[in-house]
Structures are given as structure tokens and as C-alpha cells.
mmCIF file of the N, C-alpha and C atoms, coordinates in Angstrom:
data_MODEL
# 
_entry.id   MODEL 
# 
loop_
_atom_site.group_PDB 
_atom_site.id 
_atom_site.type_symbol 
_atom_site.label_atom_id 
_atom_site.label_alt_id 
_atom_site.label_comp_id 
_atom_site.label_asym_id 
_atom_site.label_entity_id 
_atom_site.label_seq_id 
_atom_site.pdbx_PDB_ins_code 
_atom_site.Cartn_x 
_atom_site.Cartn_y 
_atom_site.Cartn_z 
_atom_site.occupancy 
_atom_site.B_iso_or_equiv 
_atom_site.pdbx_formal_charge 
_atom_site.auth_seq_id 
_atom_site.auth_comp_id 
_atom_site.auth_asym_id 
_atom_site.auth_atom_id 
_atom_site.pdbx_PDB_model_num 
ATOM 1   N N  . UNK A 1 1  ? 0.823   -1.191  0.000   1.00 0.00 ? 1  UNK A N  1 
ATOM 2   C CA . UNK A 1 1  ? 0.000   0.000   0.000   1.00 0.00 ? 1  UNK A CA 1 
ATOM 3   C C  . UNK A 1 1  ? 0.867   1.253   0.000   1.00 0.00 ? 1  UNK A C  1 
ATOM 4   N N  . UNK A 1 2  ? 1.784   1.198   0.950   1.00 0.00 ? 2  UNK A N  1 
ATOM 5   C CA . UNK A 1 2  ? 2.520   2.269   0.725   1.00 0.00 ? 2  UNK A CA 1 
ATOM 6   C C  . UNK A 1 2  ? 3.510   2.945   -0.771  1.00 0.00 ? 2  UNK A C  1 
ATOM 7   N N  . UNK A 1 3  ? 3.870   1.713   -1.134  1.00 0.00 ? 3  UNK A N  1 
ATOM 8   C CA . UNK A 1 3  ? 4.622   1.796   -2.294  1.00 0.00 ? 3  UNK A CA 1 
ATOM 9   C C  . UNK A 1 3  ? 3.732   2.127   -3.256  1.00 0.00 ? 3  UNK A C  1 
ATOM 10  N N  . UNK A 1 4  ? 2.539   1.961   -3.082  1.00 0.00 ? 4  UNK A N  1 
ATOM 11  C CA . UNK A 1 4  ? 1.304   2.227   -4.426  1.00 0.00 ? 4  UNK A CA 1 
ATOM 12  C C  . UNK A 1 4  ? 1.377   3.625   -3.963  1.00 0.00 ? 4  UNK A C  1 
ATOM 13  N N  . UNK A 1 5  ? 0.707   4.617   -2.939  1.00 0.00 ? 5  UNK A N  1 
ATOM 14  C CA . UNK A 1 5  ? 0.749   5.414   -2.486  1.00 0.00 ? 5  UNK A CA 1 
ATOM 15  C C  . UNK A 1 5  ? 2.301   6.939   -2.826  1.00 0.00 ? 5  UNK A C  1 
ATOM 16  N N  . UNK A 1 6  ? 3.325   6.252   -2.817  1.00 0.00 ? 6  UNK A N  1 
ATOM 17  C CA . UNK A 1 6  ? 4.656   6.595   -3.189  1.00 0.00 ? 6  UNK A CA 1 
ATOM 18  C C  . UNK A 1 6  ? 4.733   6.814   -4.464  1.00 0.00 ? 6  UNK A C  1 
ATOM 19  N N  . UNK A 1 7  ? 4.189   5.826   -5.171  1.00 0.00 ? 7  UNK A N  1 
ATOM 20  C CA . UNK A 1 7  ? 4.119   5.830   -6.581  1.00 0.00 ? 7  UNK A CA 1 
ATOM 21  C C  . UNK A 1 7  ? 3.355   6.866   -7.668  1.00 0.00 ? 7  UNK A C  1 
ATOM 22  N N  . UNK A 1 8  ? 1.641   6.972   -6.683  1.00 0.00 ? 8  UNK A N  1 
ATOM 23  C CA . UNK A 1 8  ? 1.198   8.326   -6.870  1.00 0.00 ? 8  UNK A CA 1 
ATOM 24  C C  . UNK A 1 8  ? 1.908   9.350   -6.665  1.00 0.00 ? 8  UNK A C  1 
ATOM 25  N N  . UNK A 1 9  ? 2.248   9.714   -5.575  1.00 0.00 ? 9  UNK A N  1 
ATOM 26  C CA . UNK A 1 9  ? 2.841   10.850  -4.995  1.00 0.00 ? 9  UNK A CA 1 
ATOM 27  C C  . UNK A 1 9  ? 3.962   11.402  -6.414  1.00 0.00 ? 9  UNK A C  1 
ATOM 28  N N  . UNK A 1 10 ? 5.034   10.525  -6.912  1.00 0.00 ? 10 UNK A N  1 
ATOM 29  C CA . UNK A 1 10 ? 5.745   10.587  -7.493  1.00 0.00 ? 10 UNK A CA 1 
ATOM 30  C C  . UNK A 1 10 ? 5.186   10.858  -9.269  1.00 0.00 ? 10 UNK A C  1 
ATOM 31  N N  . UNK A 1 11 ? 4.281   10.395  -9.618  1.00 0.00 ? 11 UNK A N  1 
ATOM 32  C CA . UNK A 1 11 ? 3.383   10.518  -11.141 1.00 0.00 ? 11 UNK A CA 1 
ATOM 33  C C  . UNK A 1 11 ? 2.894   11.566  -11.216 1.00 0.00 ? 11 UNK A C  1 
ATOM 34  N N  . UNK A 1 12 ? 2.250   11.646  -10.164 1.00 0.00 ? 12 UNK A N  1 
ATOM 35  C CA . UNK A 1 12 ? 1.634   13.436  -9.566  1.00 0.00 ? 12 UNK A CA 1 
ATOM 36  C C  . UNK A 1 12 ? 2.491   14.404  -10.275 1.00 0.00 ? 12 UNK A C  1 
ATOM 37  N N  . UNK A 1 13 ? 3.840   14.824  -9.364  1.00 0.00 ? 13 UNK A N  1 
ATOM 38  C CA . UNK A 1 13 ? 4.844   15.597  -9.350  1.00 0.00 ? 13 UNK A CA 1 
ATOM 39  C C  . UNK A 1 13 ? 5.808   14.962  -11.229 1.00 0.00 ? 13 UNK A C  1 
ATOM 40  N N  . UNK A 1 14 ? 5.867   14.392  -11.661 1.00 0.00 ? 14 UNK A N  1 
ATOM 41  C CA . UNK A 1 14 ? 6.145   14.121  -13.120 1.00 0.00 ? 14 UNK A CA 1 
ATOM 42  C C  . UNK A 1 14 ? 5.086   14.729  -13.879 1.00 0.00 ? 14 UNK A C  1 
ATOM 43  N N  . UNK A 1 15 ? 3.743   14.589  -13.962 1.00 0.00 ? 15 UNK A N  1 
ATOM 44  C CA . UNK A 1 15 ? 2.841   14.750  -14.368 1.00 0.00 ? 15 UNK A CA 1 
ATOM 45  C C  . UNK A 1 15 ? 2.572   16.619  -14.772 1.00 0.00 ? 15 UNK A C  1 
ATOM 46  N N  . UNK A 1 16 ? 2.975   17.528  -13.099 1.00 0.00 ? 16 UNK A N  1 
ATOM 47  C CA . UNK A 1 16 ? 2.909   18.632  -13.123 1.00 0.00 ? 16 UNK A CA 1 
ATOM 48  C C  . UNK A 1 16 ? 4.108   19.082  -13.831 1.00 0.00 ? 16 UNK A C  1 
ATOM 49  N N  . UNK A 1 17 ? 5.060   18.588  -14.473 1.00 0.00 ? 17 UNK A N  1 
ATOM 50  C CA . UNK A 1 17 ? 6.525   19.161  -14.866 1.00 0.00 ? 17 UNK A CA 1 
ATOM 51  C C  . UNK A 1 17 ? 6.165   18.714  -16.278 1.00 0.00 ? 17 UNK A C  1 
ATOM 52  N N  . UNK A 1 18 ? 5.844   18.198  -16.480 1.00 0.00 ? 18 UNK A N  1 
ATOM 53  C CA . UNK A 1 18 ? 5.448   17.079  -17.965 1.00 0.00 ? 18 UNK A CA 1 
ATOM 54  C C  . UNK A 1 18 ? 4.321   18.339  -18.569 1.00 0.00 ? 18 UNK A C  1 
ATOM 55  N N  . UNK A 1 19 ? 3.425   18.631  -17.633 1.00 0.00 ? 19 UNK A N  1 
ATOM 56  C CA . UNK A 1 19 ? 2.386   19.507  -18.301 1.00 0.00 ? 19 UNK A CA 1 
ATOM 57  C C  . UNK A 1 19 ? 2.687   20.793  -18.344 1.00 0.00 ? 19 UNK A C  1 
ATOM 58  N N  . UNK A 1 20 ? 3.889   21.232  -18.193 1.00 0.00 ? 20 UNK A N  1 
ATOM 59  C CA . UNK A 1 20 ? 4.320   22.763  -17.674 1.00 0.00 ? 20 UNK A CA 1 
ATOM 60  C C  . UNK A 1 20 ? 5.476   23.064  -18.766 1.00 0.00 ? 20 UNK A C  1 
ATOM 61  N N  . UNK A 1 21 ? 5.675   21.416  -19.532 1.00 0.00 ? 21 UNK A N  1 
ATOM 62  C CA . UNK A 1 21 ? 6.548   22.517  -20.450 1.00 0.00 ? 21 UNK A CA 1 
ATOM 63  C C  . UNK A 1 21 ? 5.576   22.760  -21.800 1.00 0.00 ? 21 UNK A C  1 
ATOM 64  N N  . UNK A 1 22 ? 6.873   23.203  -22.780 1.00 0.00 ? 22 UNK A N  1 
ATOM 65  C CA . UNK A 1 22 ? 6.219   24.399  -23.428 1.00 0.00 ? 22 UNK A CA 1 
ATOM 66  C C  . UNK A 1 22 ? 5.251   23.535  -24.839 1.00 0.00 ? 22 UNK A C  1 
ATOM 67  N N  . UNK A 1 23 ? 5.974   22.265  -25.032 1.00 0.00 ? 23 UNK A N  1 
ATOM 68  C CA . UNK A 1 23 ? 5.360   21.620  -26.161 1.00 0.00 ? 23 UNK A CA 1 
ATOM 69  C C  . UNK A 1 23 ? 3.434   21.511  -25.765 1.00 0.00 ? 23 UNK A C  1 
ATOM 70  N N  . UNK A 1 24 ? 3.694   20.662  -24.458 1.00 0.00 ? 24 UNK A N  1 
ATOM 71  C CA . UNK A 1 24 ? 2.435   19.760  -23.826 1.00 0.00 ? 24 UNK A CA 1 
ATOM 72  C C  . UNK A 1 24 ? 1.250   21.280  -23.976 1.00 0.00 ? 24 UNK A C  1 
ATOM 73  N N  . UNK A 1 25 ? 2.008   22.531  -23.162 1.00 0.00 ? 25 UNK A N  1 
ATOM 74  C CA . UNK A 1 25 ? 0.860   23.396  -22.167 1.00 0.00 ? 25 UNK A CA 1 
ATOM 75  C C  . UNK A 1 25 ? 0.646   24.241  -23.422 1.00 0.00 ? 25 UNK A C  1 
ATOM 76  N N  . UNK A 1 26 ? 1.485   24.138  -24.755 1.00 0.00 ? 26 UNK A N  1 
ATOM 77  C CA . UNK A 1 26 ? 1.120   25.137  -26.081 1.00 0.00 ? 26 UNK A CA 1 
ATOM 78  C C  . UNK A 1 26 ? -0.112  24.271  -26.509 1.00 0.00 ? 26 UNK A C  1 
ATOM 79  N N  . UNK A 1 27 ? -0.013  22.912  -26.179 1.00 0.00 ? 27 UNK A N  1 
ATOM 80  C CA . UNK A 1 27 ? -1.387  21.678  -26.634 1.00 0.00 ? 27 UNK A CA 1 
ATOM 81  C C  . UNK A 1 27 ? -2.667  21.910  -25.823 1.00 0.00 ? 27 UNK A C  1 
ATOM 82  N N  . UNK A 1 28 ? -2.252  21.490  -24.939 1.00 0.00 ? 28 UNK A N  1 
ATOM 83  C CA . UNK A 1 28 ? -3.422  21.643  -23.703 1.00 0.00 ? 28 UNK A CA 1 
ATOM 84  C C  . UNK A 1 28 ? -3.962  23.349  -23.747 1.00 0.00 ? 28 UNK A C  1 
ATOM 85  N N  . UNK A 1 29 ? -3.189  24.174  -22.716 1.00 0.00 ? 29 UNK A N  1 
ATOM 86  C CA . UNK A 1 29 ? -3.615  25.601  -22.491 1.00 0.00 ? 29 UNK A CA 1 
ATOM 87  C C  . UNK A 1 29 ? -2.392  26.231  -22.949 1.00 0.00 ? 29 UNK A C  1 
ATOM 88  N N  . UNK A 1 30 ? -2.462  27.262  -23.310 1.00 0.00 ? 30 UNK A N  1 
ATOM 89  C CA . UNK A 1 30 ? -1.088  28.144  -23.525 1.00 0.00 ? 30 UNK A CA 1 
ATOM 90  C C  . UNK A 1 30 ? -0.340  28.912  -22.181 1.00 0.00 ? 30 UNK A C  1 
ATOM 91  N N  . UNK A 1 31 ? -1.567  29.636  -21.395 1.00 0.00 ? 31 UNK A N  1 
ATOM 92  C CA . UNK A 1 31 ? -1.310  29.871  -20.285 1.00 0.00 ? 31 UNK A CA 1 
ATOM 93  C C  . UNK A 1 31 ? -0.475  28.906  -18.984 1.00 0.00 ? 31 UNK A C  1 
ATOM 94  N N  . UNK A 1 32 ? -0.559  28.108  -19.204 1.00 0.00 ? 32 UNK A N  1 
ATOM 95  C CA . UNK A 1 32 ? 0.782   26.998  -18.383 1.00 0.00 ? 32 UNK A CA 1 
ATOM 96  C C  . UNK A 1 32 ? 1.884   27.004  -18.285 1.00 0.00 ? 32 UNK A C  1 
ATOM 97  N N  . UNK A 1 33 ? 2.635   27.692  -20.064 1.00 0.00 ? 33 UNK A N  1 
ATOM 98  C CA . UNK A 1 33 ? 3.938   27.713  -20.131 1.00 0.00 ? 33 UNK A CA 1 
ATOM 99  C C  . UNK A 1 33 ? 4.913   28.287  -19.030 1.00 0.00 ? 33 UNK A C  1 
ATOM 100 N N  . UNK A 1 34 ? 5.579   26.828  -18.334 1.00 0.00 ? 34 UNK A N  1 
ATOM 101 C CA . UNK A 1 34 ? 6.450   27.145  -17.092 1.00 0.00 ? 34 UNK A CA 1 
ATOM 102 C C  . UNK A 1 34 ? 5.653   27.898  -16.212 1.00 0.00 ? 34 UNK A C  1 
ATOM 103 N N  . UNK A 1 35 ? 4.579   27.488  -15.911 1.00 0.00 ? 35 UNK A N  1 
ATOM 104 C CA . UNK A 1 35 ? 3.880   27.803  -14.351 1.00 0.00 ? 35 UNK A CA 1 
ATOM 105 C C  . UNK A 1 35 ? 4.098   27.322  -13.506 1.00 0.00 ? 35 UNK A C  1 
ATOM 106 N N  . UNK A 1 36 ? 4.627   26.162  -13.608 1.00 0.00 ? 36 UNK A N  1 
ATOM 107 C CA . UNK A 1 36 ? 5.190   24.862  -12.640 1.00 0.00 ? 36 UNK A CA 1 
ATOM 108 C C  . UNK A 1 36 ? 6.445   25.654  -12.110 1.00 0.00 ? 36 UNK A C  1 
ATOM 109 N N  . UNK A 1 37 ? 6.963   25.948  -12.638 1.00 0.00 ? 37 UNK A N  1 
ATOM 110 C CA . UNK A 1 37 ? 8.575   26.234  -12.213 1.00 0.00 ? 37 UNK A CA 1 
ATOM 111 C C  . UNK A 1 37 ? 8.042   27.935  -11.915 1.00 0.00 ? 37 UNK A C  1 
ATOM 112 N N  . UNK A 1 38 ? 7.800   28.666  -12.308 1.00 0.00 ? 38 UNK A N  1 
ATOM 113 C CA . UNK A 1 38 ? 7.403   30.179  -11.537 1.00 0.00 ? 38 UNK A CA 1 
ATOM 114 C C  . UNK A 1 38 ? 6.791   29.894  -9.835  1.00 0.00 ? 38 UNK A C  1 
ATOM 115 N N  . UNK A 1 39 ? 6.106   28.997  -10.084 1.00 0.00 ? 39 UNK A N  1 
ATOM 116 C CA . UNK A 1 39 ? 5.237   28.345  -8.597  1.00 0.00 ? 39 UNK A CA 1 
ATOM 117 C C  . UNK A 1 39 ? 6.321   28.146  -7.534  1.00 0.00 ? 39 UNK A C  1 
ATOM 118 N N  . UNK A 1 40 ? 7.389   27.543  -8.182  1.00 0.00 ? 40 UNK A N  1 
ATOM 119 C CA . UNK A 1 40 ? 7.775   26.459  -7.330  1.00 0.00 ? 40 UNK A CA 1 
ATOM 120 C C  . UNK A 1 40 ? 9.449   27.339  -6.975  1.00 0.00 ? 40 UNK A C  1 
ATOM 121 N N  . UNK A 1 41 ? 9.584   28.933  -7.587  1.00 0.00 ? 41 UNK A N  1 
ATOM 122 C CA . UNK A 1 41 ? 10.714  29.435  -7.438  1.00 0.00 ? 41 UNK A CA 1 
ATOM 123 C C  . UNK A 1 41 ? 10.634  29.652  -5.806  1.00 0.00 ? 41 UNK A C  1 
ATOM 124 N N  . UNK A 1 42 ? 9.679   29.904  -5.350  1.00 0.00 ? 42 UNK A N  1 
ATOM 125 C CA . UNK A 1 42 ? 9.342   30.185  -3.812  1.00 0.00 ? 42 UNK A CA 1 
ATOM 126 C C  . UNK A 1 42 ? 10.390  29.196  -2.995  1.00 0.00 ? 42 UNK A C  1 
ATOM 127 N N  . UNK A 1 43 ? 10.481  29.467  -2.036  1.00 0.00 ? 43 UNK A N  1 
ATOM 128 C CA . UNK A 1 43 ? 10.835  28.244  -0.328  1.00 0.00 ? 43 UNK A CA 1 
ATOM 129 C C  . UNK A 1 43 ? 9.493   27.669  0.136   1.00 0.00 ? 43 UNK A C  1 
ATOM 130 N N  . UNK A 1 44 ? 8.842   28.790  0.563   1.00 0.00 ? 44 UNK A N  1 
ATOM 131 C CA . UNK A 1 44 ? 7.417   28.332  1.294   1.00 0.00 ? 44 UNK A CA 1 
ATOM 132 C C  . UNK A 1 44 ? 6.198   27.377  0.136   1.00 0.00 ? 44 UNK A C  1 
ATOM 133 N N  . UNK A 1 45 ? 6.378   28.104  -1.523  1.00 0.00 ? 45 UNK A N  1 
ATOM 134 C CA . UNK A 1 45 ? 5.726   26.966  -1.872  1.00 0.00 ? 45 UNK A CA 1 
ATOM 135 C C  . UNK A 1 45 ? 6.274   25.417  -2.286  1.00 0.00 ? 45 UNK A C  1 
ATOM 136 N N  . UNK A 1 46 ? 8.114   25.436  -2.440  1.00 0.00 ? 46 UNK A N  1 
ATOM 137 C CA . UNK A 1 46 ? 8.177   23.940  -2.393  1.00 0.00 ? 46 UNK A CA 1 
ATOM 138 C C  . UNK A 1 46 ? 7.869   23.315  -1.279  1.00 0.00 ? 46 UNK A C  1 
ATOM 139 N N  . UNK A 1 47 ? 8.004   24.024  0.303   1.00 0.00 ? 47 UNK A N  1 
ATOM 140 C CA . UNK A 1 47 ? 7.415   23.051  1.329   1.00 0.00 ? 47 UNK A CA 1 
ATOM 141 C C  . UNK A 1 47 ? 6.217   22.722  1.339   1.00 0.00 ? 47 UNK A C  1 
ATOM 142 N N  . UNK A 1 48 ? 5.446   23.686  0.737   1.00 0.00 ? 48 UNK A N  1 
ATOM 143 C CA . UNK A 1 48 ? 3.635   23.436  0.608   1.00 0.00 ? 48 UNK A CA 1 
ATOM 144 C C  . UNK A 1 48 ? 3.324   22.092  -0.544  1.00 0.00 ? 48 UNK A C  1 
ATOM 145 N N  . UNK A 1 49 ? 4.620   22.324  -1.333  1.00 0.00 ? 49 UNK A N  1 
ATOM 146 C CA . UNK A 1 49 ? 4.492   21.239  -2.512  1.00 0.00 ? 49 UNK A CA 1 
ATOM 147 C C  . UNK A 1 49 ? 4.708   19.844  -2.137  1.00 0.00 ? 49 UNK A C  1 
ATOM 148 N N  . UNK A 1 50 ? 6.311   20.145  -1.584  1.00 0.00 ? 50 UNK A N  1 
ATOM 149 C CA . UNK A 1 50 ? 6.639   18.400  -0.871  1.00 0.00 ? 50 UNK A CA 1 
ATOM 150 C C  . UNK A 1 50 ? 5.710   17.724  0.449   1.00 0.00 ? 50 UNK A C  1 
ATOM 151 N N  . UNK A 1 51 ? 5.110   18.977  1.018   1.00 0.00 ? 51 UNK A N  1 
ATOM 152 C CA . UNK A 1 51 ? 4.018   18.244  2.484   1.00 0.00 ? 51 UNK A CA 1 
ATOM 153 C C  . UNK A 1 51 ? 2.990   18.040  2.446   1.00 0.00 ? 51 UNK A C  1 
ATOM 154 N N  . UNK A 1 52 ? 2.350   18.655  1.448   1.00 0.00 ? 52 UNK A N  1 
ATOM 155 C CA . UNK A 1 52 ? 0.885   18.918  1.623   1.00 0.00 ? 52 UNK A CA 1 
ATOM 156 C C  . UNK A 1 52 ? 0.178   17.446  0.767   1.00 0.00 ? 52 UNK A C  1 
ATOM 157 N N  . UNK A 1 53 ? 0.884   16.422  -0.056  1.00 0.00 ? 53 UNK A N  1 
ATOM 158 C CA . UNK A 1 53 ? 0.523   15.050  -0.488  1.00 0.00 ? 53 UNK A CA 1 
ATOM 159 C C  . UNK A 1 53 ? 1.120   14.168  0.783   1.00 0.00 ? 53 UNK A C  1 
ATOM 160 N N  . UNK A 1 54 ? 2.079   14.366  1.269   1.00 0.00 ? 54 UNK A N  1 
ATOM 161 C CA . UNK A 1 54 ? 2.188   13.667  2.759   1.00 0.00 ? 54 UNK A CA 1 
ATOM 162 C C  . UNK A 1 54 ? 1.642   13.793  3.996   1.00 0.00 ? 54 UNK A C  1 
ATOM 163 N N  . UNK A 1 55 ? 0.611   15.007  4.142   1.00 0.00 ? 55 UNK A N  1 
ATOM 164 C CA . UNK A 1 55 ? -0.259  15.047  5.637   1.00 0.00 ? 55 UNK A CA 1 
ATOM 165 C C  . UNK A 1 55 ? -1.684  14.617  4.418   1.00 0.00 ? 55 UNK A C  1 
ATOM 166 N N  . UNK A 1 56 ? -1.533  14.603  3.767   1.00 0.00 ? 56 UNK A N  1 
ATOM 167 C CA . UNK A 1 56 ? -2.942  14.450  2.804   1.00 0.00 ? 56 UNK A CA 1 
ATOM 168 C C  . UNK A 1 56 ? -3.057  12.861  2.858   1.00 0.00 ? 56 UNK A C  1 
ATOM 169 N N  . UNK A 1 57 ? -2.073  12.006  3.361   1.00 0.00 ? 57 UNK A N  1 
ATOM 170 C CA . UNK A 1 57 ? -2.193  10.459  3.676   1.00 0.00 ? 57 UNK A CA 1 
ATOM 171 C C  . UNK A 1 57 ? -2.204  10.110  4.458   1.00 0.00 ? 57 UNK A C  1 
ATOM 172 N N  . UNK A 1 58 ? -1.694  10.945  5.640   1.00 0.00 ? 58 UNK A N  1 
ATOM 173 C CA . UNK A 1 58 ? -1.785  10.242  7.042   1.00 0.00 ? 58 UNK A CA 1 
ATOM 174 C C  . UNK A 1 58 ? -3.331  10.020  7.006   1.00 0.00 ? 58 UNK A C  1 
ATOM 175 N N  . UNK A 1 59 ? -4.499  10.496  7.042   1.00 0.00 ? 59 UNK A N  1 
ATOM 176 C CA . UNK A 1 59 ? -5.185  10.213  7.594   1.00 0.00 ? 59 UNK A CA 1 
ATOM 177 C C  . UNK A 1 59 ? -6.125  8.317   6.643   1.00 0.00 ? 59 UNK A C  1 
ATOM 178 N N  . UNK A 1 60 ? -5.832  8.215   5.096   1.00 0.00 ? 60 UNK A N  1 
ATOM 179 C CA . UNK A 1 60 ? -5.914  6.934   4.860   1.00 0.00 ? 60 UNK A CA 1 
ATOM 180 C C  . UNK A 1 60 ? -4.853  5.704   5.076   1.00 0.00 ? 60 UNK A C  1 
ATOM 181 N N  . UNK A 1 61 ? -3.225  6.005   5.894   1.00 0.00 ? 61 UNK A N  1 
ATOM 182 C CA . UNK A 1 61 ? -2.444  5.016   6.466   1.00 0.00 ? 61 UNK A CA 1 
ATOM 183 C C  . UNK A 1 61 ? -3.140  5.209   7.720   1.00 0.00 ? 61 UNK A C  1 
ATOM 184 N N  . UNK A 1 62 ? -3.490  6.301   8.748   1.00 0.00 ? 62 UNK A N  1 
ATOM 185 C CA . UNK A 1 62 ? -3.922  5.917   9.555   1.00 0.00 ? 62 UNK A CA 1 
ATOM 186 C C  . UNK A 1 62 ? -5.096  4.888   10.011  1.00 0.00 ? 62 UNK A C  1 
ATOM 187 N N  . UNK A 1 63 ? -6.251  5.153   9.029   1.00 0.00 ? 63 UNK A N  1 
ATOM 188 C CA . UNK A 1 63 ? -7.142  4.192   8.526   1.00 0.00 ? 63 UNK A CA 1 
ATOM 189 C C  . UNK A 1 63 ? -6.891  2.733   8.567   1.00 0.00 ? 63 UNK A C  1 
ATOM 190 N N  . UNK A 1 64 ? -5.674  2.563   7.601   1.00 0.00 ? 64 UNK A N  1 
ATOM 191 C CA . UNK A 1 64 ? -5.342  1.259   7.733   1.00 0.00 ? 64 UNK A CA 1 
ATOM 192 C C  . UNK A 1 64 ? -4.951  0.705   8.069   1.00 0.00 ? 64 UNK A C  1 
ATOM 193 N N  . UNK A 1 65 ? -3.979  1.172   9.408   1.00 0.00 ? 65 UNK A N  1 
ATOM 194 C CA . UNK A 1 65 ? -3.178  0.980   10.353  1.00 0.00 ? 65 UNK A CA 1 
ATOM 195 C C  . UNK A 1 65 ? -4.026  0.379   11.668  1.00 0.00 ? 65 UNK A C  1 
ATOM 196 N N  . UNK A 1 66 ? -5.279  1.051   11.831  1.00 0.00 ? 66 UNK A N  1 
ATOM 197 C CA . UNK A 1 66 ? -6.105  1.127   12.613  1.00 0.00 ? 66 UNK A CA 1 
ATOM 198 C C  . UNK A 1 66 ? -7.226  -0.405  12.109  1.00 0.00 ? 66 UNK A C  1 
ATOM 199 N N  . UNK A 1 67 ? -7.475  0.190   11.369  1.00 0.00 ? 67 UNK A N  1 
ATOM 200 C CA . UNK A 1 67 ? -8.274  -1.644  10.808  1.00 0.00 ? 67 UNK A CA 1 
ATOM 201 C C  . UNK A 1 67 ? -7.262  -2.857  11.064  1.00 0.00 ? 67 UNK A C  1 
ATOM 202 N N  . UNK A 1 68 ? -6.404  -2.649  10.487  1.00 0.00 ? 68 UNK A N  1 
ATOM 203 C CA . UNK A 1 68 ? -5.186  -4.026  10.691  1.00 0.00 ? 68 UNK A CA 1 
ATOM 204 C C  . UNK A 1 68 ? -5.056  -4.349  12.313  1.00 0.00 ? 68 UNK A C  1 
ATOM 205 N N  . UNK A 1 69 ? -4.939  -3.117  12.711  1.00 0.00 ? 69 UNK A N  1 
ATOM 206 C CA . UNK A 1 69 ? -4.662  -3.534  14.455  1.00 0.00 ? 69 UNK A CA 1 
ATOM 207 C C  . UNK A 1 69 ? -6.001  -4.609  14.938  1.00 0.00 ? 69 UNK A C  1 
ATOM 208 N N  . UNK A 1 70 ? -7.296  -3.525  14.893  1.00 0.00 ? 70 UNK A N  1 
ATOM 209 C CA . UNK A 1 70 ? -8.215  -3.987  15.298  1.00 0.00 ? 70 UNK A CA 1 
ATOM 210 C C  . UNK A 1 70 ? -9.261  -4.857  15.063  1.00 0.00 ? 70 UNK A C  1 
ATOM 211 N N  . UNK A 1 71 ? -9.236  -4.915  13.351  1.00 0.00 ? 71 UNK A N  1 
ATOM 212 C CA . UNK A 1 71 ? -10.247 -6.134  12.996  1.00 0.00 ? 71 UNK A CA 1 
ATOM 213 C C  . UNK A 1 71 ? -9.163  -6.339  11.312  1.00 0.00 ? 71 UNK A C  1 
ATOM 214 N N  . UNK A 1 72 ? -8.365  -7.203  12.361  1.00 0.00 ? 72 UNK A N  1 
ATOM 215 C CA . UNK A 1 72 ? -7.686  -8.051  10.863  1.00 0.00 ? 72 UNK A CA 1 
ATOM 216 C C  . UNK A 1 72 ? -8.633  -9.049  10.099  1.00 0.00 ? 72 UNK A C  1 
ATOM 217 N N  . UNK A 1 73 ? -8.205  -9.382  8.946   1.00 0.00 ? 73 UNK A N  1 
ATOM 218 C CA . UNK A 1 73 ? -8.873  -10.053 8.448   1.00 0.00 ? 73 UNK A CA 1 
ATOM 219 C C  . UNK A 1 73 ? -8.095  -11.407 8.563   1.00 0.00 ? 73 UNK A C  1 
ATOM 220 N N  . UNK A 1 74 ? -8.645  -12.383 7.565   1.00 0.00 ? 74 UNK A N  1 
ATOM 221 C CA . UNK A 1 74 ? -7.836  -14.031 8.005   1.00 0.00 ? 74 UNK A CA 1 
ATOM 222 C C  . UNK A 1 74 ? -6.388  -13.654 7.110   1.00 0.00 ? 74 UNK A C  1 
ATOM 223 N N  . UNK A 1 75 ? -6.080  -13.049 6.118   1.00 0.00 ? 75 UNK A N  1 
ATOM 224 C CA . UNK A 1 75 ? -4.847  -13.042 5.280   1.00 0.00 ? 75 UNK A CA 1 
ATOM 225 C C  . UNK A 1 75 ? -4.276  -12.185 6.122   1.00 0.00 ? 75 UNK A C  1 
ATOM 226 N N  . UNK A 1 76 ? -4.225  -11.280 6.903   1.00 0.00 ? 76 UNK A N  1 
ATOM 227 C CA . UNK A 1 76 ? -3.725  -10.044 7.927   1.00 0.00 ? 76 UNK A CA 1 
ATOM 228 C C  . UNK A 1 76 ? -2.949  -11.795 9.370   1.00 0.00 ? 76 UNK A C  1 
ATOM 229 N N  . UNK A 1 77 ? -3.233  -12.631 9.235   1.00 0.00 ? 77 UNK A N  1 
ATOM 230 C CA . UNK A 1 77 ? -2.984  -13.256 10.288  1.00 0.00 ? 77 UNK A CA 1 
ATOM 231 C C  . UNK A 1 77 ? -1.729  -13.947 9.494   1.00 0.00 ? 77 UNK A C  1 
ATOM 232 N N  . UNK A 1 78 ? -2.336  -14.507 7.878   1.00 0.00 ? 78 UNK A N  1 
ATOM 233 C CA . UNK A 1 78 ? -1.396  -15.365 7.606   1.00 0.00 ? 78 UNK A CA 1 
ATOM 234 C C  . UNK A 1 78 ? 0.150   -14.876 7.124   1.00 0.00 ? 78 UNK A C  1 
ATOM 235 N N  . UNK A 1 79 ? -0.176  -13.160 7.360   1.00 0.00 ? 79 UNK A N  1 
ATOM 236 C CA . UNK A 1 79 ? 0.844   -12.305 6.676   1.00 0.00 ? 79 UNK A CA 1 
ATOM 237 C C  . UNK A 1 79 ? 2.005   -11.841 7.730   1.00 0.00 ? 79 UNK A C  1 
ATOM 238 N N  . UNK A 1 80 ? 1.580   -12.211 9.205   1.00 0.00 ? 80 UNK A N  1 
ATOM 239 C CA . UNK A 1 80 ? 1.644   -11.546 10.076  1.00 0.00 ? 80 UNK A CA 1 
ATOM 240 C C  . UNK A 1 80 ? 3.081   -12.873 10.584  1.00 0.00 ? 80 UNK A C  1 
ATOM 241 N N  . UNK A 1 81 ? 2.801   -14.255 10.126  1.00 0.00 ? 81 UNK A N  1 
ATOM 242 C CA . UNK A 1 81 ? 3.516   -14.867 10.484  1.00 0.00 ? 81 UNK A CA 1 
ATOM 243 C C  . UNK A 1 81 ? 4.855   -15.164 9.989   1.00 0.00 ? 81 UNK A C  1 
# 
């Protein structure tokens, strides 16, 4: 789960650099060209960039952290050994 999770996180952030240059955002919108990188010249918005998909999961690992503890299922037992 986590590694699926990681994996988003990471396609996400490709995805926004992929759509920000000039070929893709002249296709899509014109207005894009290098918005990604004007955004991201900041301090305060790369920390908003790198944290804000990592407190945005605690609360579905917590979820599942919390089910596993408390009502495992039968493969949660056989995984466990």
C-alpha cells in the first residue's frame, strides 16, 4: 500500500513538470507555459508542494493501520507470520 501510495505521490509531481513545459501546455492551455517552475521558485511553496501530499495520507495510512490492528482479516494473520 505504501509503495502504491509513493508511486502516486511521485506521477503526480512528473505529471505537473510534464504539463508545464512548453510543447504539452502550447497543446493543452497556452497559459501553463512554465507555471510549474514560476510556482515552485518560492521556499514556502516547495514546502507546501513536498508536504501537503504527505499530511494528505496520514489520515488513509492511519485508517489502515487502525483496521489491521483492530479487525484483521484471516490473510492479515497469515501475513503476520
Amino acid at each position: 500500500m505504501t509503495v502504491t501510495c509513493g508511486a502516486a505521490v511521485i506521477f503526480y509531481y512528473i505529471s505537473l513538470l510534464l504539463f508545464s513545459t512548453e510543447l504539452v501546455s502550447g497543446i493543452i492551455q497556452p497559459e501553463l507555459n512554465q507555471e510549474f517552475y514560476q510556482i515552485v521558485s518560492s521556499a514556502k511553496a516547495m514546502v507546501t508542494i513536498v508536504l501537503l501530499p504527505i499530511v494528505a495520507l496520514v489520515p488513509d495510512l492511519s485508517y489502515i493501520l487502525i483496521k489491521k490492528l483492530f479487525r484483521p482479516n484471516p490473510t492479515d494473520f497469515v501475513l503476520r507470520i
